[in-house]
LORO-708854 format. One record per residue (C-alpha): residue in one letter; residue number from 1; x, y, z; chain. Coordinates in Angstrom, 2 decimals, padded with zeros to 5 digits. Layout:
N
+-----+-----+---------+---------+---------+-------+
! res !   n !       u !       v !       w ! chain !
+-----+-----+---------+---------+---------+-------+
!   A ! NUM !       X !       Y !       Z !     A !
...
+-----+-----+---------+---------+---------+-------+
//
This chain:
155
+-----+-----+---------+---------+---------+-------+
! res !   n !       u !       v !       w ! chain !
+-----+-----+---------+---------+---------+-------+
!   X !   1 !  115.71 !  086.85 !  024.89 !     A !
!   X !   2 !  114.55 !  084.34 !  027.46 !     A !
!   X !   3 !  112.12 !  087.14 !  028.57 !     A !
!   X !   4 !  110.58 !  087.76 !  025.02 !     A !
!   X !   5 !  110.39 !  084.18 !  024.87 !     A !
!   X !   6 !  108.41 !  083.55 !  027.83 !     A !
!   X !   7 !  106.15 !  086.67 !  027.66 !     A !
!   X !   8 !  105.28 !  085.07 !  024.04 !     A !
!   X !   9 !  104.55 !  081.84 !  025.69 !     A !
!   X !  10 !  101.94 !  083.51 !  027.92 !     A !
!   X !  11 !  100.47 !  085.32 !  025.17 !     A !
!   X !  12 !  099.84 !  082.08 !  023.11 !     A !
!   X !  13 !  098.38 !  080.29 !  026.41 !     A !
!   X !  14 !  095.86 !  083.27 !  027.33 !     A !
!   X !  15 !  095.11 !  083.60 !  023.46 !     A !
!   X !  16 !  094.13 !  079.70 !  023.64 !     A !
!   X !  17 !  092.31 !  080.22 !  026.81 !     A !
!   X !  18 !  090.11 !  082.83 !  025.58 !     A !
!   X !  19 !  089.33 !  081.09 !  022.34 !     A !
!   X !  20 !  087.94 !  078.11 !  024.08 !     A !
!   X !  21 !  084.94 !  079.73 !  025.75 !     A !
!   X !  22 !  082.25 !  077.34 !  026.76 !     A !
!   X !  23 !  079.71 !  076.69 !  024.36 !     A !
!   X !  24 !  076.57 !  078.66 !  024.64 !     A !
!   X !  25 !  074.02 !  076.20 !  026.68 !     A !
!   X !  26 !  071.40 !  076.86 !  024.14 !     A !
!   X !  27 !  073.65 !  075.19 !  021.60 !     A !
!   X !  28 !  074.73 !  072.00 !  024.02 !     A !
!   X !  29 !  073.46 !  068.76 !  022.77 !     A !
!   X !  30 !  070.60 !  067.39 !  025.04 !     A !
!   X !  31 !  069.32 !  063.98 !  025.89 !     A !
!   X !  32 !  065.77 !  063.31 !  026.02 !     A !
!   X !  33 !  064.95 !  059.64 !  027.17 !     A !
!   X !  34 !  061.93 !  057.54 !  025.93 !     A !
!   X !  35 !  061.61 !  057.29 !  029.57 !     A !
!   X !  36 !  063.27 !  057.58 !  032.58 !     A !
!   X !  37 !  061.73 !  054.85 !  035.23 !     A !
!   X !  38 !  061.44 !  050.74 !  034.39 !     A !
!   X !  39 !  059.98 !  048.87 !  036.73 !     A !
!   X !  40 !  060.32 !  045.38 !  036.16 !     A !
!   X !  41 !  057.66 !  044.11 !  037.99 !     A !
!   X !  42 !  057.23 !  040.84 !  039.91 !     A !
!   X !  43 !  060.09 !  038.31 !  038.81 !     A !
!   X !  44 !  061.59 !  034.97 !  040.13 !     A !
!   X !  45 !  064.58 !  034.50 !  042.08 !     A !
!   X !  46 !  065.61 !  031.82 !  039.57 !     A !
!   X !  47 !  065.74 !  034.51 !  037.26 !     A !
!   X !  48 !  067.53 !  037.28 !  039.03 !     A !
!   X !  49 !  069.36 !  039.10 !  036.54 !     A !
!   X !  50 !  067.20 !  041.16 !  033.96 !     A !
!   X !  51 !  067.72 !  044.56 !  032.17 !     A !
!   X !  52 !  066.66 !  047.18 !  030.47 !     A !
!   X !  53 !  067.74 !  049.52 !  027.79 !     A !
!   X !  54 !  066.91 !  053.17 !  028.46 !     A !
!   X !  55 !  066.95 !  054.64 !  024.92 !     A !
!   X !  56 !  067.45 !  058.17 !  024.19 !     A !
!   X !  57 !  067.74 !  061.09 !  021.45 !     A !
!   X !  58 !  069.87 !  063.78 !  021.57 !     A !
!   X !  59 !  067.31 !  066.57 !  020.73 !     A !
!   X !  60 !  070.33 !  069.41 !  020.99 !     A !
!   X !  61 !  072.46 !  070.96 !  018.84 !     A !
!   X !  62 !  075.84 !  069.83 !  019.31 !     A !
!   X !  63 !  077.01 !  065.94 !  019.97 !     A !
!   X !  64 !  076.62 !  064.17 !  023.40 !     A !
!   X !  65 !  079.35 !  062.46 !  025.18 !     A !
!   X !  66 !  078.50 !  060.10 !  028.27 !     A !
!   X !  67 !  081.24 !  060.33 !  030.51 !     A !
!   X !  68 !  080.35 !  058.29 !  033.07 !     A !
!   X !  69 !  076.87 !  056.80 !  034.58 !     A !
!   X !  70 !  076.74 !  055.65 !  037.87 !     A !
!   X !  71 !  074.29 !  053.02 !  039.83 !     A !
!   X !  72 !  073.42 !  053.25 !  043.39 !     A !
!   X !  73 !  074.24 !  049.70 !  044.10 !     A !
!   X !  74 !  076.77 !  047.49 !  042.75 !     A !
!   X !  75 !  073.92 !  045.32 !  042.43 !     A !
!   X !  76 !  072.98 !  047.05 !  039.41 !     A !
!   X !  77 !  075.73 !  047.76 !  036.29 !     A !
!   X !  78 !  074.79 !  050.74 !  033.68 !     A !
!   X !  79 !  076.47 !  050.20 !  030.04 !     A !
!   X !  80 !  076.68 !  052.61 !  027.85 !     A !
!   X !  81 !  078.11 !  053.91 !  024.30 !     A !
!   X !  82 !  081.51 !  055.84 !  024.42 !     A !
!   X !  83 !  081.17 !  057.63 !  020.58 !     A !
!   X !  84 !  079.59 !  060.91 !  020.60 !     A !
!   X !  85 !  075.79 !  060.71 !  019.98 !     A !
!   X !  86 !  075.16 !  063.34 !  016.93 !     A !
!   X !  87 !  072.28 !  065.79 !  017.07 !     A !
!   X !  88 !  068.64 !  063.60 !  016.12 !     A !
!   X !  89 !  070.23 !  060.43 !  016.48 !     A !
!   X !  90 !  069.57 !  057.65 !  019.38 !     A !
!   X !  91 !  071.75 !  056.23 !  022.10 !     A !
!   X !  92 !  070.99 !  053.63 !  024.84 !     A !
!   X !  93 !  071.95 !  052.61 !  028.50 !     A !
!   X !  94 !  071.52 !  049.43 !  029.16 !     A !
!   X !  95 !  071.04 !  048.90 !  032.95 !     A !
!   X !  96 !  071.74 !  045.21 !  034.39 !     A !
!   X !  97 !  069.92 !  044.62 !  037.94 !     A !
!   X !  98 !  071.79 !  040.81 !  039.49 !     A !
!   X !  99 !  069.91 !  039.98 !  042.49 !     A !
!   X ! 100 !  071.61 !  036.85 !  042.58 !     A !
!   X ! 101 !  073.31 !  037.95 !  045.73 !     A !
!   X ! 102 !  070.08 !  040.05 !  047.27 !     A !
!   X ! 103 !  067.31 !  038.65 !  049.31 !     A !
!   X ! 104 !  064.36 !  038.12 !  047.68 !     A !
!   X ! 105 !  062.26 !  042.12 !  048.24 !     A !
!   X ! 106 !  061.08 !  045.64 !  046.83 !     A !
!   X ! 107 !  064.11 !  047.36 !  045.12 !     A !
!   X ! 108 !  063.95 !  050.75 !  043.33 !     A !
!   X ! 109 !  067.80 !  051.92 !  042.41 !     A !
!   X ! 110 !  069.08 !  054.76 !  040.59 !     A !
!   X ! 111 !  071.63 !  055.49 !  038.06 !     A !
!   X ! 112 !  073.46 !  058.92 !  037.47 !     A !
!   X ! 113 !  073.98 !  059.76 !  033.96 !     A !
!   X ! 114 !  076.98 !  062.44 !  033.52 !     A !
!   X ! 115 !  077.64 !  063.98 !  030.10 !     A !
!   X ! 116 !  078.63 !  066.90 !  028.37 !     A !
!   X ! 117 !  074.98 !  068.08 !  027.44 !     A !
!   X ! 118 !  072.61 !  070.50 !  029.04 !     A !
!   X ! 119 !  071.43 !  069.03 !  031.95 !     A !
!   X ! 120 !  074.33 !  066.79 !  034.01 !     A !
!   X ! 121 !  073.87 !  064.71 !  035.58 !     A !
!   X ! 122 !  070.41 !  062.60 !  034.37 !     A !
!   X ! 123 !  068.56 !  060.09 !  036.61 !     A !
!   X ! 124 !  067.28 !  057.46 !  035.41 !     A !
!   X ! 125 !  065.70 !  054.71 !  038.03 !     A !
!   X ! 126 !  065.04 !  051.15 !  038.08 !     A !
!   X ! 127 !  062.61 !  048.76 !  040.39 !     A !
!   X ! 128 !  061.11 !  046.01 !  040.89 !     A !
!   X ! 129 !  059.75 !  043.01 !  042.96 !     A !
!   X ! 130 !  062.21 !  040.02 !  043.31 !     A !
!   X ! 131 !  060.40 !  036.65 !  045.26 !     A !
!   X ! 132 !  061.52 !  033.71 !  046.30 !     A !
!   X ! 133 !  061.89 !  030.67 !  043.68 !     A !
!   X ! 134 !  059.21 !  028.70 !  043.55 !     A !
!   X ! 135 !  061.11 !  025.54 !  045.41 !     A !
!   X ! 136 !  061.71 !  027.78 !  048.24 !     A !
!   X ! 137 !  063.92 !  030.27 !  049.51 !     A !
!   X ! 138 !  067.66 !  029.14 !  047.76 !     A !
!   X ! 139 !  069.84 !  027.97 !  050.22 !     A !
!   X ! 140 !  073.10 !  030.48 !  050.92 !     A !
!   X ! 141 !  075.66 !  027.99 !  052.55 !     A !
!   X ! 142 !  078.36 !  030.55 !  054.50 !     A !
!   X ! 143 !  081.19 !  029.02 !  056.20 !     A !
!   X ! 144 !  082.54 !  031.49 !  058.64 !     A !
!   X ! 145 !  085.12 !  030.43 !  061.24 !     A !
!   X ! 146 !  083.84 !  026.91 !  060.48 !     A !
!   X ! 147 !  080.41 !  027.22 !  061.28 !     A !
!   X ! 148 !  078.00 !  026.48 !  058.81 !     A !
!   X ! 149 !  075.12 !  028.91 !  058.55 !     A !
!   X ! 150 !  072.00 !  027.81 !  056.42 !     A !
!   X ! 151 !  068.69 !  030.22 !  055.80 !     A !
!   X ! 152 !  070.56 !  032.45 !  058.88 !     A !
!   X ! 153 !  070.36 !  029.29 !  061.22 !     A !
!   X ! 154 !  073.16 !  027.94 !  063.06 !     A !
!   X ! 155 !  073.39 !  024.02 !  062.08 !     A !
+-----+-----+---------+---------+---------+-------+
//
């Protein structure tokens, strides 16, 4: 009996396995983005946190699932939708870039876009020029081992 029972078991389980072949590619859903670069151009340091939303369509046949997207820097913070996006509708990633922290410079950072569609995983890229406010260079006070470090000079 146990042996009936178990062979039945692994009957049901390869039966299951079988029926769950992948999904033809051809009839994946697949994101298409408006576009796939922002560059933000020249902005302030007083005004170091800006964003973007990268808007897309799913131009496939069967619903798209983000899973995950991934920036290159924790500078920068990708959110994102987690309900499925249905075939000819629109979705959107809205990418946050905080230079807050950052010297004042060039960046260009990139953000992996995993989901369930055709092509896995999608870049999409973000740059920009941050400079200095206009009263200056902010001041970053640092006190390590009780010295006090101003514009990286010992005071």
């Amino acid at each position: 009996m146990k042996k009936f029972i178990a062979l039945a078991t692994m009957l049901i389980m390869a039966t299951i396995a079988f029926a769950q072949d992948e999904i033809d590619p051809k009839d994946k859903g697949e994101i298409k983005f408006e576009k796939t670069r922002h560059n933000f151009g020249v902005f302030s340091q007083d005004t170091a946190v800006v964003s973007y939303d990268f808007v897309f369509t799913n131009v496939g046949k069967s619903p798209i699932i983000i899973h995950n997207a991934v920036a290159s820097c924790g500078c920068t913070v990708p959110d994102y939708t987690f309900d499925p996006i249905l075939p000819g509708k629109k979705g959107k990633i809205t990418v946050t870039y905080d230079g807050t922290t950052r010297r004042p410079g060039v960046f260009r950072k990139s953000i992996a876009v995993h989901n369930n569609g055709r092509q896995t995983p999608i870049r999409i890229y973000i740059e920009g020029e941050m400079i200095a406010s206009e009263n200056g260079i902010k001041e970053v006070e640092l006190i390590t081992d009780s010295t006090l470090y101003i514009n990286n000079t010992l005071e």
